[in-house]
N, C-alpha and C positions, 0 to 999 in steps of 0.2 A: 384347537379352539383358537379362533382368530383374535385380535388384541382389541378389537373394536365390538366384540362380544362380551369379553371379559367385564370393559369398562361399563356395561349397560347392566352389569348384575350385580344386587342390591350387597352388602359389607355382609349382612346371616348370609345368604346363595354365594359369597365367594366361599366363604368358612367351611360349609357342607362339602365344595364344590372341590375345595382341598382336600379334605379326608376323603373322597370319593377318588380322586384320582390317585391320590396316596395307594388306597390299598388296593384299585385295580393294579398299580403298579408291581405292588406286592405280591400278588397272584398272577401276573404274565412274568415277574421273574421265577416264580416256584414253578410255575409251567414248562418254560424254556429253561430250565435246570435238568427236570426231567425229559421232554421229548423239545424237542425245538420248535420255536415259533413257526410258523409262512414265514413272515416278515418279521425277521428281527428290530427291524427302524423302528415298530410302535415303540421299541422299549427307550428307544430315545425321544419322539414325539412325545411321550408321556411325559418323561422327565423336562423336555423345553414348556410342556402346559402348567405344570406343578410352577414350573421356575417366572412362569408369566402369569399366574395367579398371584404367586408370593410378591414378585414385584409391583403389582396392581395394590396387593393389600399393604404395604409396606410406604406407596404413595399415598394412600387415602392417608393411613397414622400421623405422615408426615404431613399434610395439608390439614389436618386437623390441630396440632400442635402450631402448625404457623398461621392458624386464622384465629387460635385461641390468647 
């Protein structure tokens, strides 16, 4: 998920959009525990979307606290 998408979706749609990728995560590592991925990389692409959700949501708290 590109960074210019992230920022177009509303503070509830990141919230879900966390948990959602959280536990896909959760379930391509129980997968590739047992038999292995195709490509191993989603399991890093996962982790770089979760980490550029989290920093999207962590910029909004903080513009919110500095406009308040």
């Amino acid at each position: 998920m590109k960074t210019s998408e992230i920022k177009e979706l509303s503070t509830p749609d990141l919230l879900e959009r966390i948990d959602t990728e959280r536990s896909m995560l959760v379930r391509m590592k129980l997968n590739h525990a047992i038999t292995p991925l195709d490509n191993p990389k989603k399991l890093r692409e996962a982790k770089l979307t979760i980490a550029r959700l989290l920093t999207e949501l962590r910029k909004r708290e903080l513009d919110k606290k500095s406009n308040s």
